[in-house]
C-alpha positions as CSV (number, residue, x, y, z in Angstrom):
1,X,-55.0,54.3,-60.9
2,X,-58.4,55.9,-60.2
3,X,-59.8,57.7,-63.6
4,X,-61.3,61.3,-63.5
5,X,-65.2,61.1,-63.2
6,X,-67.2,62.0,-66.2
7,X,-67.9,65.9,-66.8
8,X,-71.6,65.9,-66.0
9,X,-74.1,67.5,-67.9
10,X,-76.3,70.3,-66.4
11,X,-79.3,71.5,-68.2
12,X,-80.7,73.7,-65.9
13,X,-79.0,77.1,-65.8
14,X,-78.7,78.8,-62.3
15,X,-80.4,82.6,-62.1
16,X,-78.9,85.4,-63.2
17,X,-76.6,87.4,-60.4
18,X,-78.0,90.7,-59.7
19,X,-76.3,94.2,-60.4
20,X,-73.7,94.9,-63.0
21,X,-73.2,91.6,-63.6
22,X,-76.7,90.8,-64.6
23,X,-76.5,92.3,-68.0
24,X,-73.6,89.9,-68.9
25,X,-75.2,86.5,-67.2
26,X,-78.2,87.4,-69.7
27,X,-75.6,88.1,-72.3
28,X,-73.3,85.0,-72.3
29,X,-75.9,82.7,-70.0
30,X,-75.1,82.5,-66.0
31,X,-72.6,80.1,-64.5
32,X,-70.1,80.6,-67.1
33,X,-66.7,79.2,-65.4
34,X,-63.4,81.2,-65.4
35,X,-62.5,79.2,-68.3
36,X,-65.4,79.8,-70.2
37,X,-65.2,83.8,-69.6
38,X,-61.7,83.9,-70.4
39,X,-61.8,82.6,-73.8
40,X,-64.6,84.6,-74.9
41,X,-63.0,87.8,-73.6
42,X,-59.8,86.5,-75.5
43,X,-61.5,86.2,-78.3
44,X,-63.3,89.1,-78.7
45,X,-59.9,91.2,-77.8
46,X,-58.0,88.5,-80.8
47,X,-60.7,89.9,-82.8
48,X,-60.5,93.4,-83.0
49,X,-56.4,92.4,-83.3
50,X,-57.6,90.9,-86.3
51,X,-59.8,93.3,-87.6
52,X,-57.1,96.0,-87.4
53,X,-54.5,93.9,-88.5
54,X,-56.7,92.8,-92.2
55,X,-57.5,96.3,-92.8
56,X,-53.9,97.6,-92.3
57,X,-52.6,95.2,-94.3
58,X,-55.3,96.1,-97.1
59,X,-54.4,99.2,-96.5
60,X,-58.1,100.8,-96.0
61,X,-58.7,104.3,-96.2
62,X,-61.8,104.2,-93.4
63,X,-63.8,106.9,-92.0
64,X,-64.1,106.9,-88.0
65,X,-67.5,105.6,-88.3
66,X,-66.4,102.8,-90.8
67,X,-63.4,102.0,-88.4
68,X,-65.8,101.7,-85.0
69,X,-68.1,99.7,-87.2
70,X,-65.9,97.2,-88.0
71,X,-63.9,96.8,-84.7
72,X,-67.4,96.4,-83.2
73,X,-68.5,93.8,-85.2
74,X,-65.5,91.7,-84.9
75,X,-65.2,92.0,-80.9
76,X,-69.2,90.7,-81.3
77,X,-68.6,88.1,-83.6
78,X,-65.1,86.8,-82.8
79,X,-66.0,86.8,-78.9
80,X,-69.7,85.6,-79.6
81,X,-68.5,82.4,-82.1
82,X,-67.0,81.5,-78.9
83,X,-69.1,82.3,-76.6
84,X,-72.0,80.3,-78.3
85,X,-70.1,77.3,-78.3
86,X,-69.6,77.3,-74.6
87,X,-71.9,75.0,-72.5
88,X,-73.0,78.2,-70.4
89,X,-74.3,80.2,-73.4
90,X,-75.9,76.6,-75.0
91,X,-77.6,76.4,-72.2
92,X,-78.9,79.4,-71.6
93,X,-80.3,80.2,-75.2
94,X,-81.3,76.6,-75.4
95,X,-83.4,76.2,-72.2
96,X,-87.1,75.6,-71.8
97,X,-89.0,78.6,-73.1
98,X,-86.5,79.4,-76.0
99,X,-87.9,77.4,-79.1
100,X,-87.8,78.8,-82.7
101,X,-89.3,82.0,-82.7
102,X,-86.9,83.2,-80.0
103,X,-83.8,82.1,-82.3
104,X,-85.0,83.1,-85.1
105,X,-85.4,86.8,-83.6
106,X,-81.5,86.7,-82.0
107,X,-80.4,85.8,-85.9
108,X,-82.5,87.9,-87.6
109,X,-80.9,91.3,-85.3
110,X,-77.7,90.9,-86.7
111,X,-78.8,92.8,-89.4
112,X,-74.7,93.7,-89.8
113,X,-74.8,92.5,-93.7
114,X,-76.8,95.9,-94.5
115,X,-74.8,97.7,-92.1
116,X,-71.9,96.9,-94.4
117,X,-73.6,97.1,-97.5
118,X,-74.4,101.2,-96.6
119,X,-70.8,102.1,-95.4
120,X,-68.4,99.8,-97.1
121,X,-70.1,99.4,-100.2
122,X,-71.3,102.3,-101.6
123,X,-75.1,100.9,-100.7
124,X,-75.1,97.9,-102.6
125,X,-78.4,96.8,-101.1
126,X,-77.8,93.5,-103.3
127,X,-75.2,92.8,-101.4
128,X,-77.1,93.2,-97.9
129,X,-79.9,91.3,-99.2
130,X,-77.8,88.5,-100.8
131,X,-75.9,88.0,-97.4
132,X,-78.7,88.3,-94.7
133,X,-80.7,86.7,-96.9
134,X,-78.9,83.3,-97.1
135,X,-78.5,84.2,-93.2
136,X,-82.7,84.0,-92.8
137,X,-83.1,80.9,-95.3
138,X,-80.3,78.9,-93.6
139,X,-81.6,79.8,-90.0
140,X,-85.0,78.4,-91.1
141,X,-83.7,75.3,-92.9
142,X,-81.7,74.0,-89.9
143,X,-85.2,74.9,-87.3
144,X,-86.8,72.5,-89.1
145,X,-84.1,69.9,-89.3
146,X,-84.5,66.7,-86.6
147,X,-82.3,67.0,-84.0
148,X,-79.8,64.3,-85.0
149,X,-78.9,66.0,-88.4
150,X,-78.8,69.8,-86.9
151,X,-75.2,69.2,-86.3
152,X,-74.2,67.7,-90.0
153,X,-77.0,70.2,-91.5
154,X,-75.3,73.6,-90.2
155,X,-72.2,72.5,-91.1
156,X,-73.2,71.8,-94.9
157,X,-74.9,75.0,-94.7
158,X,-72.3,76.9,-93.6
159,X,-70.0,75.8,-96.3
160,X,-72.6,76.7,-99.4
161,X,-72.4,80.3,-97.1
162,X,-68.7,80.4,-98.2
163,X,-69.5,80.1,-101.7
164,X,-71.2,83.3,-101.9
165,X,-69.2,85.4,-101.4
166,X,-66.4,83.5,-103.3
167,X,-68.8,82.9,-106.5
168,X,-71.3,85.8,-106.2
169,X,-69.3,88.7,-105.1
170,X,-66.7,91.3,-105.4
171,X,-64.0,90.7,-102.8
172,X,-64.1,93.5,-99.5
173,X,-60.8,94.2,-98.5
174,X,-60.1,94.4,-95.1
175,X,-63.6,92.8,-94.2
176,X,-62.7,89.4,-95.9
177,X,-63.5,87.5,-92.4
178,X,-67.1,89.4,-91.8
179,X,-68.8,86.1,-93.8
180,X,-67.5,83.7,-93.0
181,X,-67.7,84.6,-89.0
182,X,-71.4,86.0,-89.2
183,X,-72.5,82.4,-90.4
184,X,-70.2,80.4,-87.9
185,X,-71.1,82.3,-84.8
186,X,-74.9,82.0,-85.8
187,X,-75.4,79.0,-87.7
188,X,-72.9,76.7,-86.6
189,X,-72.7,77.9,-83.1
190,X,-75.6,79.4,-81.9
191,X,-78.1,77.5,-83.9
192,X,-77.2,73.5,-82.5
193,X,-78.1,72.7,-79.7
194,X,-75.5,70.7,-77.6
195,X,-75.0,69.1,-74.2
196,X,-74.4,71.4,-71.4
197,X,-71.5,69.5,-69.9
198,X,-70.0,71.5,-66.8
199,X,-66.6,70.5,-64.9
200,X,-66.3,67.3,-63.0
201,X,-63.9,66.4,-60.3
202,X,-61.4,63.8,-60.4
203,X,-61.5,60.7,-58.0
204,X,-60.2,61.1,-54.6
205,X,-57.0,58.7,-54.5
């Protein structure tokens, strides 16, 4: 019995498509597959289940703003944690060209941790700074890891990101996954630079 062929690994992305669907090829990196799109669409839609579903249950009394705020950030970071961990959007933020001043810049916009210091917390600016702080430091501790130990190194700086907010801080309720997914979809995910692989076919019989 024949076995399947090896996915290959492609680490040249193709162009962007033109038109509407420009915007998103630059968004999620071009030649995402069907599967690839679907999961990050799923996700992002799972998130803002989520989202509503934690702040029910903590029964929240929000403002609009504070309710669009926080839908919006979990469709970005539920569909983005996926979406940088798919060999389209690797390949796209980690192609020739993008070295560590360009990541740095796409971590340091997510400026969300002051967003919800302002309207969830009464402008506790400590909190902002605490949060994107580690954010920045961690960012520029795993640029300047080797290659071989980015992997390992995200992951151990992911968890001390979980302590802070456990140790350091007064709980959120109805926000309680805005941590922990800010510092998986951007140091964990976005950060490490993996293999591209892309669908391979199967043997003919």
């Amino acid at each position: 019995m024949d076995e399947p062929t090896p996915d290959p690994i492609v680490w040249e992305p193709p162009p962007p498509r033109a038109g509407l669907l420009h915007a998103w090829d630059t968004f999620i990196g071009p030649g995402a597959t069907r599967g690839e799109t679907r999961l990050i669409l799923l996700a992002g839609v799972g998130g803002v289940l989520v989202a509503l579903g934690a702040a029910r249950r903590a029964g929240v009394a929000w403002s609009p703003w504070q309710w669009l705020l926080a839908l919006a950030m979990a469709l970005d970071m539920f569909g983005g944690t996926v979406a940088n961990a798919t060999s389209a959007t690797k390949r796209w933020y980690h192609r020739p060209g993008q070295g560590p001043g360009q990541h740095l810049v796409f971590v340091a916009v997510h400026v969300y941790p002051f967003l919800v210091a302002w309207l969830y917390r009464d402008g506790d600016w400590g909190y902002g700074l605490l949060i994107y702080g580690y954010l920045l430091l961690a960012t520029l501790i795993l640029l300047g890891t080797p290659l071989y130990l980015k992997r390992p190194m995200a992951l151990a700086l992911y968890l001390l990101g979980l302590a802070i907010p456990w140790l350091l801080l007064s709980p959120m309720p109805g926000l309680v996954w805005f941590v922990p997914l800010l510092y998986l979809k951007l140091i964990v995910c976005h950060l490490v630079p993996e293999a591209p692989f892309r669908p391979g076919a199967a043997k003919p019989g």
